[in-house]
Structures are given as structure tokens and as C-alpha cells.
C-alpha positions as CSV (number, residue, x, y, z in Angstrom):
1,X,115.2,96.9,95.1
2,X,113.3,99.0,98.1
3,X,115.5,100.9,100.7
4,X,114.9,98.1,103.3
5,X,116.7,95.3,101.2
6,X,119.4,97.9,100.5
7,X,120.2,98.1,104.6
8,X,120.0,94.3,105.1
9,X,122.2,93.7,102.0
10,X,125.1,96.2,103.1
11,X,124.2,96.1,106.4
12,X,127.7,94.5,108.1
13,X,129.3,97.8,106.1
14,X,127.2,100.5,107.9
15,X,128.0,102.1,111.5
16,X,126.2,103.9,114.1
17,X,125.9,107.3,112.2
18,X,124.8,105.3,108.9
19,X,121.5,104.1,110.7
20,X,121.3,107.7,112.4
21,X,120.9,109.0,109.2
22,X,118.7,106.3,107.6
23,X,116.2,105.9,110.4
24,X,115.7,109.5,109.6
25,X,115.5,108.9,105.7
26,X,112.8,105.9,106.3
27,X,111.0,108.2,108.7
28,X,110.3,111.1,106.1
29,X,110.5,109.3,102.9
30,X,107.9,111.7,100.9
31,X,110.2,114.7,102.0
32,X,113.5,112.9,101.9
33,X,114.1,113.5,97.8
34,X,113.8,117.1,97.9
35,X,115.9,117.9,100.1
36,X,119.7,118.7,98.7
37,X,122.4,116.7,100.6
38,X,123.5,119.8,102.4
39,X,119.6,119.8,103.6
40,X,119.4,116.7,104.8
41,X,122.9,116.5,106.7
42,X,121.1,119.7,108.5
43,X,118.4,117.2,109.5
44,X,120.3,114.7,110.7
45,X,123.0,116.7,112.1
46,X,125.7,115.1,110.4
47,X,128.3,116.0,107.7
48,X,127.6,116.8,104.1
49,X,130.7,114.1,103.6
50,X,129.0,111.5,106.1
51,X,125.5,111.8,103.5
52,X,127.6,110.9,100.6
53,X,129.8,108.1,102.4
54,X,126.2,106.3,103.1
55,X,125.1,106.9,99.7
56,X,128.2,105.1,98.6
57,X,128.0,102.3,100.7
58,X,124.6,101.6,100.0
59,X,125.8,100.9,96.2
60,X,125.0,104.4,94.8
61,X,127.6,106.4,92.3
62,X,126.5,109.8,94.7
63,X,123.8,111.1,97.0
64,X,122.2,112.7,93.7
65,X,121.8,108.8,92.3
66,X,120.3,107.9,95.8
67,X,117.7,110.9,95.8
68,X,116.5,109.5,92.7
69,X,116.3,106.3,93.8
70,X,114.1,108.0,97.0
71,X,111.9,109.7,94.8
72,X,111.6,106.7,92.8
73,X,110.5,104.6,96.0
74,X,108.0,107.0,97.2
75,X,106.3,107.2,93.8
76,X,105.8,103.5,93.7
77,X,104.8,102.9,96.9
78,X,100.4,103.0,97.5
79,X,98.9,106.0,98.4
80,X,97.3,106.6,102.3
81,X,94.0,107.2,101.0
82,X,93.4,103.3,99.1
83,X,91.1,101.2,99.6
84,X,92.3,97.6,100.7
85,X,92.0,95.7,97.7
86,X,94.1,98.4,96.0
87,X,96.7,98.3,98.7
88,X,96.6,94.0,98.0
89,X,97.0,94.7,94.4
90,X,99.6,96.9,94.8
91,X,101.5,94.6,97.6
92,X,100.9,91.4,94.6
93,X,102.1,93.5,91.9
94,X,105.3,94.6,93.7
95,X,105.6,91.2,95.0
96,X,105.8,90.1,91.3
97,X,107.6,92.3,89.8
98,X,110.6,91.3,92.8
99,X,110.2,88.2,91.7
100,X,111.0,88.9,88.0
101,X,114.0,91.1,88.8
102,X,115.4,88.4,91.8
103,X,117.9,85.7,90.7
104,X,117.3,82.6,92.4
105,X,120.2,80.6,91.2
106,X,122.1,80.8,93.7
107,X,119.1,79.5,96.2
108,X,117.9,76.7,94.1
109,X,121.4,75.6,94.0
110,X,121.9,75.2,97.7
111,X,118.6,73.4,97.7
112,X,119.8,70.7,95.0
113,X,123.1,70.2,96.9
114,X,121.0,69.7,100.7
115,X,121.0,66.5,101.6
116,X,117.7,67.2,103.6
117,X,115.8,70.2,103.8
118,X,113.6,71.5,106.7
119,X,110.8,74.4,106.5
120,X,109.5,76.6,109.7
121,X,106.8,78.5,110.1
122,X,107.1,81.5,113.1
123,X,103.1,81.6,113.0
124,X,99.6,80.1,111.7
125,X,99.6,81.8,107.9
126,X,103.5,81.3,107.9
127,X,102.7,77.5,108.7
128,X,100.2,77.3,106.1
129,X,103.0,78.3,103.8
130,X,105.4,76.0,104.8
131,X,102.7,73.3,104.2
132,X,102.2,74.7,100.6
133,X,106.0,74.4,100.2
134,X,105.8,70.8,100.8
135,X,103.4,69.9,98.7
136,X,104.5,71.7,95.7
137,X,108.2,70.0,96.2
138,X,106.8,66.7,96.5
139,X,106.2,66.7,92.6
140,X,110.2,67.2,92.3
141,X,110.8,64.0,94.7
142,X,112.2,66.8,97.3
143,X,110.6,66.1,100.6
144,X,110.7,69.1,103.1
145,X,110.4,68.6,107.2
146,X,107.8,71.0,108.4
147,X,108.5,72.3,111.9
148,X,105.6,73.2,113.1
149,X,106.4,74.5,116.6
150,X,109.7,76.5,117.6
151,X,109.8,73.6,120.9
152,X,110.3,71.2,117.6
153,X,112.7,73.9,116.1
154,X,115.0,74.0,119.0
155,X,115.0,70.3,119.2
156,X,115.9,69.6,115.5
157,X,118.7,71.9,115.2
158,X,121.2,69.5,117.4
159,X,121.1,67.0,114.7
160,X,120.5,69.3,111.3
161,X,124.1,69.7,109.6
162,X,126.0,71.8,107.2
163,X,125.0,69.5,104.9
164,X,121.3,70.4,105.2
165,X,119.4,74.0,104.4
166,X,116.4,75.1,106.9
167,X,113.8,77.6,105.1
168,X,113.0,80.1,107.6
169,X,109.5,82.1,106.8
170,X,108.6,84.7,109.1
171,X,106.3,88.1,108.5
172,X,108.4,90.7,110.6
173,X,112.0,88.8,110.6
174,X,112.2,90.2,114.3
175,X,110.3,86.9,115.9
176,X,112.8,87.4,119.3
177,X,112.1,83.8,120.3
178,X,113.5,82.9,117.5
179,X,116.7,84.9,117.1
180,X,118.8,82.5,119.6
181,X,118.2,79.5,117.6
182,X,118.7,81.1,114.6
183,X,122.0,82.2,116.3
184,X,122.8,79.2,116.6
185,X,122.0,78.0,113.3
186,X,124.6,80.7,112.1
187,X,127.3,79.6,114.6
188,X,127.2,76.1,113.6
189,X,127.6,77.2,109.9
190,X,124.0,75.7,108.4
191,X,122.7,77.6,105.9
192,X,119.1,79.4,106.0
193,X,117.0,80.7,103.7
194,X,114.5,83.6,105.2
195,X,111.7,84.5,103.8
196,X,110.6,87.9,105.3
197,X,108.3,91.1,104.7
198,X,109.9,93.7,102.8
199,X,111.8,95.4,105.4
200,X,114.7,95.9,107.7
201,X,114.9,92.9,109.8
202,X,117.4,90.7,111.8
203,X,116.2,87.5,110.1
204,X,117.5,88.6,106.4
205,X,120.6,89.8,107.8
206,X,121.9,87.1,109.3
207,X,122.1,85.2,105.7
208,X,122.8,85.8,102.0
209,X,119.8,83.8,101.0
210,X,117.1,86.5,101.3
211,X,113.3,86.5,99.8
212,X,110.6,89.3,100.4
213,X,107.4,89.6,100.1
214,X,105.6,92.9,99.1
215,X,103.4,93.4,102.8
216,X,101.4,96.2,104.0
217,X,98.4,96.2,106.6
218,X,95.5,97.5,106.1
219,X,93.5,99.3,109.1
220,X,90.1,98.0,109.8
221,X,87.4,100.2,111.5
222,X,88.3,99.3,115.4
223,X,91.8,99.6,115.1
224,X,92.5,96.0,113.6
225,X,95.1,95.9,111.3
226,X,95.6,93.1,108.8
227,X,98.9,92.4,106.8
228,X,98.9,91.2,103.2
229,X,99.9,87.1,103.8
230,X,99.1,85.9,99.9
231,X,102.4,87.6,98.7
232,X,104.2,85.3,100.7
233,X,102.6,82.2,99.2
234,X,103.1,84.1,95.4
235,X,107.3,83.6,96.5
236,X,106.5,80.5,97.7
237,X,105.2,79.5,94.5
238,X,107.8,81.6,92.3
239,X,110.7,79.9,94.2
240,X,109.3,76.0,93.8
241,X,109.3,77.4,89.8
242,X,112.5,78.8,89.7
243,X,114.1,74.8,91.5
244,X,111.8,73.3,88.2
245,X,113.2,75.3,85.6
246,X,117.0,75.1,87.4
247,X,117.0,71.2,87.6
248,X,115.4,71.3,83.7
249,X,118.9,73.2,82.5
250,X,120.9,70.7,85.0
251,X,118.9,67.8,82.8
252,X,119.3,69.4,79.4
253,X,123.4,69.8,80.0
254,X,123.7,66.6,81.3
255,X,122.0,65.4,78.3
256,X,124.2,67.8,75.8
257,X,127.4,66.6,77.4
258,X,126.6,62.8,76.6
């Protein structure tokens, strides 16, 4: 699990001096791990207890189990000086080995209970994905809605239910045309899936039902930079696998209890 999943998991627990702290952590992650917590409170101007009460809430026994954890992170992540198909193998890989590590029961269990499920897209590759999505559930007589423009979105969310689950797929998770309606979403109690870059974002923490993709960009010559987008459809795909083999243990209990 990266830092950024960490701070939308806990985030409802952390306060204004937690993100102080941890927008400096995420700003100097190389450095962050070598510094002892009476170091880093320095840095950040904050109490040696106030480093430790983060640590805590972020799921860690002490701040010498999170500096690990930092050290851990920076090693994994790609070095600066890759060339672009290393920094897409090394977004897939991490992508993969997420997807190993994430249970998805919970998910695929909200989808089998939905009475109708809807899938939007916040942009063209995001689209594409839903699209994917919906041709991949097909084969388990699960038809999804694709909403293909937010207009369509804003429209469809008078007459979706609790009863129903929307799958949300977005690249930052911080589309502000989209926060209202997912606002609303929230205030009327339907549940949401997101699926999001692998990062701090309002999208994942506005529901339990979170799934990352493994996203960098890569820097072209004039300035252009281009994120990683086949992640997203690699947790498409895992996700549409994970529903197969949850309603194939549904089938096989059924079939032991009778």
C-alpha cells in the first residue's frame, strides 16, 4: 500500500497539522527516511509527539515502522533517469502486484447485490475504459450503463437509487466538475466505486470502494507529458476476474448446500 492510499484510507481521522506534516513527507520522500523523528518534527515545526500521533493514525506501531515503510516506498518507486517504457513497465508491474495484494470481495459483492449498475468515464481513455468494462460484463449477463458525458451524468443521478452502484473512473480523482454530483451521489446514500491514479484524491475519499492504478507521466521533448492509461484497463480487467471467480464460489456453495 503507497503513502497516498494510506491518507485517503484514514483520511476522515487526520487534522490540519497531520496534512502539514505529510505534505512535507510527500514533498521530500528520498530524504524523508533518514531523518530521526526528532529531525523531521524540526522540519515541519511540529512536536516530536505530533510525528508519532500521525504515524499511529496512519496504521503504523511507531514512527520507526513508518520510516521503514518510507524507505521502502522510495526504493520501489522508478528512478528519474528511465526511459519511458521502463517507467510503463514499472507503472504495470506495480499496478499488478496491487492487484494481487487488493481484496475485492467486498466490491464484487455490492456489484452482485445492484440491481443496475452504471459506469462513467471523466475523459476520452477513461471512456474507452468504461466501454471495455461493458463488454467484458456482458459475458456474466451484467449489463452496465455507460455515461458518456457528465450533462448525462447529472441527469441520471435523479433517478439512480440506493439500490444501484455507479463505477466512477477518473485519472486524477480531482475532476472539480465532477465533485458536486458526486456530492450528491454521497448525500443521497448510493454507493460508488472510484477508480483513480494512485494518489491523494477527493474522488477515493469520499467512498470505501477504492481501486488504483499504478500512473506516472512521462515527459516528451516539448514539454508534453503523457500519463500511463493501460494500468487502468489491467484493474479494469482484474476486477471483471475477481466478479467471475466470486459468483463461481456463490455457484459451488449453492451447489454444496443442495
Amino acid at each position: 500500500m503507497k503513502l497516498e492510499e494510506l491518507i485517503n484510507k484514514y483520511y476522515n481521522q487526520l487534522h490540519e497539522n497531520d496534512f502539514h506534516i505529510l505534505k512535507y513527507v510527500l514533498n521530500h520522500k528520498s530524504s524523508c527516511y533518514e531523518l530521526g523523528i526528532n529531525s523531521l518534527a524540526d522540519k515541519c515545526n511540529v512536536s516530536r509527539s505530533s510525528i508519532l500521533r500521525l504515524a499511529q493514525k496512519l496504521g503504523f506501531s511507531g514512527y520507526s515502522e513508518f520510516r521503514v515503510f518510507l524507505k521502502w516506498e522510495d526504493q520501489e518507486g522508478p528512478s528519474e533517469q528511465v526511459s519511458s517504457v521502463e517507467v510503463l513497465s514499472t507503472d504495470i508491474q506495480e499496478t499488478l502486484k496491487y492487484t494481487k495484494t487488493k481484496n475485492f470481495h467486498e466490491i464484487c459483492e455490492l456489484i452482485e447485490q445492484s440491481e443496475r449498475i452504471f459506469v462513467y468515464g471523466t475523459g476520452d481513455l477513461q471512456l474507452n475504459c468504461a466501454y471495455e468494462l461493458q463488454r467484458m460484463f456482458r459475458a456474466m449477463q451484467r449489463y452496465l450503463h455507460v455515461i458518456r458525458v457528465h450533462s448525462e451524468f447529472e441527469m441520471i443521478i435523479r433517478d439512480v437509487t440506493v439500490r444501484d452502484v455507479i463505477i466512477i473512473i477518473s485519472l486524477s480523482g480531482d475532476t472539480p466538475i465532477m465533485v458536486p454530483t458526486v456530492r450528491s451521489i454521497v448525500s443521497k446514500g448510493i454507493p460508488f466505486i472510484s477508480i483513480t491514479n494512485l494518489r491523494n484524491n477527493v474522488l477515493a475519499r469520499m467512498t470505501p470502494y477504492n481501486l488504483y492504478a499504478n500512473c506516472s507521466e512521462t515527459k516528451l521533448s516539448d514539454g508534453t507529458t503523457v500519463p500511463t492509461f493501460s494500468t487502468f484497463f489491467i484493474v479494469g480487467e482484474t476486477l471483471f476476474r475477481k466478479y467471475v471467480e466470486y459468483r463461481q464460489h456463490i455457484e459451488v456453495s449453492h451447489n454444496e448446500e443442495s
